[in-house]
Every structure is written in C-alpha cells, then in structure tokens.
ZAMARGU-4260 file (C-alpha; in steps of 0.2 Angstrom, whole numbers, plus 5000, padded with zeros to 4 digits):
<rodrens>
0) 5000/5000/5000 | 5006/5017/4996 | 5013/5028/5011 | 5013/5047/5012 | 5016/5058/5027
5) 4997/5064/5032 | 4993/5082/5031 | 4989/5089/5048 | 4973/5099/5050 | 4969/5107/5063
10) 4950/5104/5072 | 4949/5123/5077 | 4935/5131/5067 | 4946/5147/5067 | 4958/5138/5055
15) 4946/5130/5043 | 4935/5141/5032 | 4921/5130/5029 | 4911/5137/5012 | 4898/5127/5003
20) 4888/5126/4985 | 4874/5116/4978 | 4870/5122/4961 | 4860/5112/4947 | 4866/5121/4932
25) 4882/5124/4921 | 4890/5106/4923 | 4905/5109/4914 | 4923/5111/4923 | 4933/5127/4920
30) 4937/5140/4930 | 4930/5145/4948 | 4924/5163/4946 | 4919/5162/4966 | 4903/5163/4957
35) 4887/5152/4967 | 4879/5148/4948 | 4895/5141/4939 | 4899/5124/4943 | 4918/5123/4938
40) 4934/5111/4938 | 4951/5120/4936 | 4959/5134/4937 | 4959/5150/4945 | 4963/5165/4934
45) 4954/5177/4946 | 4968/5178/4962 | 4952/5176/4972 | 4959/5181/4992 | 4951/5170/5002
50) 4965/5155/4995 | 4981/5153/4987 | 4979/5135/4978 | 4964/5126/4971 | 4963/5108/4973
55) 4949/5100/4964 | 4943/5084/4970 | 4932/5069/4964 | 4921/5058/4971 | 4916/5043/4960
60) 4905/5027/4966 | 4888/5019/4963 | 4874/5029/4970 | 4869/5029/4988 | 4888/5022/4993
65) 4888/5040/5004 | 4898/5052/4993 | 4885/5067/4996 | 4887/5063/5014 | 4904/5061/5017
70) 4906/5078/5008 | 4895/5085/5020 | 4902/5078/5035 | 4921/5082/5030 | 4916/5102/5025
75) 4902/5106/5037 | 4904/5093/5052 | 4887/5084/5052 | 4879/5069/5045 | 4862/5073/5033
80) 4848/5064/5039 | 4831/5072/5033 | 4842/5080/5016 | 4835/5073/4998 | 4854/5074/4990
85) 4848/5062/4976 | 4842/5075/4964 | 4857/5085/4964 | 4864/5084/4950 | 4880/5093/4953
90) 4885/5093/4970 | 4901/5104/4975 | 4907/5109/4992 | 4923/5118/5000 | 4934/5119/5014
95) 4949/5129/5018 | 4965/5124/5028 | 4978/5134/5034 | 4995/5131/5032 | 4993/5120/5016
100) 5005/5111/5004 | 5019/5106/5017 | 5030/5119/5009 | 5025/5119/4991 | 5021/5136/4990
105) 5033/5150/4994 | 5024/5166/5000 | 5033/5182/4995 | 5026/5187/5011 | 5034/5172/5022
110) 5021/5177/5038 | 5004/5175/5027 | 5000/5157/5031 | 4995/5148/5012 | 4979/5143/5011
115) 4973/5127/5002 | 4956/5128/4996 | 4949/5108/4993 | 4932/5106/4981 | 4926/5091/4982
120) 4914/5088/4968 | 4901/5073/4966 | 4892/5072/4949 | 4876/5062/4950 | 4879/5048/4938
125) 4866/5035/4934 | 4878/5024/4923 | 4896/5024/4926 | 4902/5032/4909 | 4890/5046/4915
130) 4900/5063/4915 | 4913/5072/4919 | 4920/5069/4901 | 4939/5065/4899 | 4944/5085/4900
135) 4936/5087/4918 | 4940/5073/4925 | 4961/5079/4918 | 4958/5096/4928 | 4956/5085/4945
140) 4969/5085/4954 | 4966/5069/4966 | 4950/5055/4968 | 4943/5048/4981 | 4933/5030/4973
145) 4919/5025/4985 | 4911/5009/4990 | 4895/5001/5001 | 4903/4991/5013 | 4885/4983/5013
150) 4883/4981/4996 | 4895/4970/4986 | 4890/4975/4971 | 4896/4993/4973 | 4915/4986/4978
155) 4915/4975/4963 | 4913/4992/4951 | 4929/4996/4956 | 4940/4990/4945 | 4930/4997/4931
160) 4929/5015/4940 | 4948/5011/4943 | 4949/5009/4924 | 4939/5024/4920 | 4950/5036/4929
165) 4967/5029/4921 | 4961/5032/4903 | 4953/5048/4905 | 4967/5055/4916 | 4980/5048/4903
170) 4985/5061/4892 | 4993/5057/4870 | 5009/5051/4882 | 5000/5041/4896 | 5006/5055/4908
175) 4992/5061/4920 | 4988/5080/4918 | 4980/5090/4930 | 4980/5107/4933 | 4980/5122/4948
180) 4984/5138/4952 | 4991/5150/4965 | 4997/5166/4967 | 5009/5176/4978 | 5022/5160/4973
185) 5038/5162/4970 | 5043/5144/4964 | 5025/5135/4957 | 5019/5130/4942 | 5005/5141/4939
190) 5000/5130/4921 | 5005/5112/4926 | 5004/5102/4940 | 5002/5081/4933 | 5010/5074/4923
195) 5019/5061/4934 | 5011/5046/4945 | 5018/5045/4961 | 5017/5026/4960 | 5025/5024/4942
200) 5043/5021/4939 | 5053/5035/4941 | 5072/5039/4932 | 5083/5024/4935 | 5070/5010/4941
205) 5067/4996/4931 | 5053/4992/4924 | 5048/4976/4918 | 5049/4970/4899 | 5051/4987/4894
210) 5062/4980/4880 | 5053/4965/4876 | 5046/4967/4857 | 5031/4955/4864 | 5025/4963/4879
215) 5010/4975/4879 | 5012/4991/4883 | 5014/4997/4900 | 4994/5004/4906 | 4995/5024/4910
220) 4998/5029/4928 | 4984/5032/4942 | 4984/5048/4948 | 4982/5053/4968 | 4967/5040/4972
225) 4960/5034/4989 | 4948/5022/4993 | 4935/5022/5004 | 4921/5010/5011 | 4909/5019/5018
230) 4895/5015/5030 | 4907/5005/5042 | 4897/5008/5058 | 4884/4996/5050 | 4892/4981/5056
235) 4880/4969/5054 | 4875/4972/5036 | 4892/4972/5032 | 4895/4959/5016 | 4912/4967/5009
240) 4925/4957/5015 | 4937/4971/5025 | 4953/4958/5021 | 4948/4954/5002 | 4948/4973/5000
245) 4962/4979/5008 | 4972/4965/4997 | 4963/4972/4980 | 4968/4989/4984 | 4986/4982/4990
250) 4990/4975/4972 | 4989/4992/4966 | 4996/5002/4978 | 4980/5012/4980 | 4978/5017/5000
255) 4960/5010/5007 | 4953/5015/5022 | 4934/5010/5031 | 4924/5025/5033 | 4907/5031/5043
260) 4900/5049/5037 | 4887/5045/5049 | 4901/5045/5065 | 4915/5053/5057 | 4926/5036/5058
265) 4942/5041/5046 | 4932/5054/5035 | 4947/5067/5039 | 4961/5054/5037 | 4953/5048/5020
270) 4956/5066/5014 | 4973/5069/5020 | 4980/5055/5014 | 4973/5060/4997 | 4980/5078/5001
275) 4998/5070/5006 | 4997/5061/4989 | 4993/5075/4977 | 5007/5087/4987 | 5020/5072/4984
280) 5015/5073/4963 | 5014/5091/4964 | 5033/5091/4971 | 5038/5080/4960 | 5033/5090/4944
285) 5039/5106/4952 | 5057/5098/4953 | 5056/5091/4933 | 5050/5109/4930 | 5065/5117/4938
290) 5077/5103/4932 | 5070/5106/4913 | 5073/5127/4919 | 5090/5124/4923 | 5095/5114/4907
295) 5087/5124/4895 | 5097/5140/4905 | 5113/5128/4905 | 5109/5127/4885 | 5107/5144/4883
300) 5123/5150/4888 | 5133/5135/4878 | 5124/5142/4862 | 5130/5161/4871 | 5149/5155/4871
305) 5148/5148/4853 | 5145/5164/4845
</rodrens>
C-alpha cells in the first residue's frame, strides 16, 4: 500500500473556512469565478483572496455508497439525515485549511500562512460512463473512489471505476495531467501540476519488459486516488470482505481506508492521505519543471559562448 506523510489539519474552526455550493446548472469544469451559479473544475485565473491554491477533488462510486454525505460531514461537520441529496445533479462543496502544501508554495510574504482551498465535487451519475468527460476529469487533481461496505455490488465496480480514471486522466503520452493555480508563489507552476504518478517508475527504476518486442504496453499511471468503504458503523450488514479489499487495493498500491459519514470514523484521514498524495506529485513535477529550467538556462549560455 502506498505511504505518504498525512497532512495535519487542525480541528479549530478558526483555522478551517468551511464554504459550501449546491447548484444544478452549468456542469462543465473550468474556472472558479467564486461565482454560486458556475459549477467549475480547474483553474483559478481570478487571484480570488480568500486562497492561494485550488485543489479539485472527485468523488466517484455507485449511487447511495455515501459520497453526498461524506462531503458534507468532512466540510460542514454533520451527517444529513432528513436531506433529499439524490436529485442534485452537481453537487460541489469547499473547505479551507491553513497552512497548506507542506512547503510547496513559497509566500513572498513568508508570515501569510497559504491557504489550500479543497472542492470536492460529486456528479450524480446514473451509469458509470456518465459525466465528467475526459477533459474534467484531467483538471482534477486527486480522487477519492467510493464503495458500500453493505453492498457488494458497489466494491466489485471498482476495478471498472479504477479503469475509467486511468484512461481519461492519461494524456497522448499516458502522463496524468491536471492542473492548479496559485498566486503570491515564488517557485510554482501556475499551468502544470500532473504529469507524473507518484506510483509509476521514476528515472533509473526498472521496469519490467520494457524492452521486450512482445510485451503489451505498460497501462498509463493512476493519479492521487483513495479508497473508501463507507457505512462501516453498519456492522451487521456488512457483506464486503474488509481483508479481500484491503488486498485488491494492495495490488495496486492504492491506499484504502473504512469509513462512517454518519460517526466521522476516518472521514478526515481519507482526505489527508489524498492531500499527502497530490502534494507528493505536485513536488515532483515542480522539481522536473526546475530541472527542465536549469537545462534549457545551461543550453542557453553553451549556444551564448559559441557565438
């Protein structure tokens, strides 16, 4: 199973801005305009002041698994009872934390703590190759794949949910591509933040048959991805076996954890393991960006000295 060093978030209210949207309309992802009737993935051009850095999260799984409620209970602290979530059609809520990005982000002002904005959205989708299309699901930054631990038949969609992320994440060179912004950086990528699985083969690892003229190509890589099995309070109704799933999830070094939205039972781990993943790729690509900087600079002043 993959390891990452959980991002700490503090309980305080103080700390954690807790802003939420329900809207039924445009469906598309884009750009957040801080706009209550434009339901958007991506980036944002706007330098809005309440953040520094949007994180775009999706939450994929059969209907009823919990996702509207896990949502809920992460960004507003309570468990829907009496709430008709079903006919929401695009579902999207936030939540601010202070001191986000373990470093990522330098401030020019080094006192102003950065603030990570997380949007979680939830599409209601009646067939899994419902929306988002291949573009919006490549401007998220991290998933979060749900099951019903008391229905089976909700863990067995995962490998095809599984399947579904790695092909329209994949970009025309299998790299994963999503995108992010932030301002007052001195050392981000304001255009490019994918492009590399923390869980694929890095520079000098060896990867099997890669120079095999008879072995299939190598699948693209997954981007930041947890799962969840939600609704483990219900012991007694429980079908999924907790052991089987842990060792589906182990053989492709996808972190699972056993969730309850209705008693809060790892919902904030499940989110900052996620958040511990998508930093990890996002430092990775900011080191290939500088790397790529420096060779181009070191090219530039070989060309310089020839003339």
């Amino acid at each position: 199973m993959t390891t990452t060093t959980l991002l700490s978030e503090s309980t305080n209210n103080s700390n954690n801005t807790n802003n939420n949207t329900n809207n039924n309309t445009n469906n598309t992802m884009n750009n957040n305009n801080n706009n209550n009737n434009n339901n958007t993935i991506g980036n944002n051009n706007n330098n809005n002041p309440e953040y520094d850095i949007l994180i775009n999260i999706l939450m994929l799984g059969d209907e009823e698994v919990g996702k509207g409620s896990v949502a809920r209970r992460y960004t507003e602290g309570y468990f829907p009872i009496n709430e008709n979530l079903y006919n929401i059609e695009v579902d999207r809520k936030h939540k601010d934390i202070k001191d986000w990005g373990d470093g990522l982000i330098k401030r020019k002002d080094p006192n102003k703590p950065v603030i990570g904005r997380l949007q979680l959205w939830n599409f209601h989708m009646h067939k899994i190759s419902d929306i988002p299309t291949k573009q919006q699901y490549r401007e998220t930054n991290g998933f979060i794949l749900f099951f019903d631990v008391t229905n089976k038949s909700s863990f067995l969609q995962l490998s095809s949910l599984i399947e579904l992320v790695r092909a329209k994440c994949a970009d025309e060179n299998n790299n994963f591509n999503c995108q992010s912004n932030s301002r007052n950086s001195t050392n981000y990528n304001r255009h490019s933040v994918g492009n590399h699985c923390p869980n694929s083969p890095q520079k000098g690892e060896k990867e099997n048959n890669t120079h095999s003229s008879t072995a299939p190509p190598a699948p693209p890589p997954l981007p930041p991805i947890v799962i969840v099995g939600n609704k483990c309070d219900d012991v007694s109704n429980t079908v999924v076996d907790p052991i089987a799933a842990k060792k589906y999830c182990d053989s492709l070094s996808i972190p699972l954890l056993f969730i309850s939205a209705k008693t809060n039972e790892n919902v904030n781990e499940a989110f900052n393991i996620l958040q511990g993943l998508i930093i990890k790729q996002m430092k990775i690509k900011e080191r290939e960006r500088q790397k790529l900087l420096k060779q181009k600079h070191i090219k530039k002043d070989v060309n310089c000295n020839l003339m």
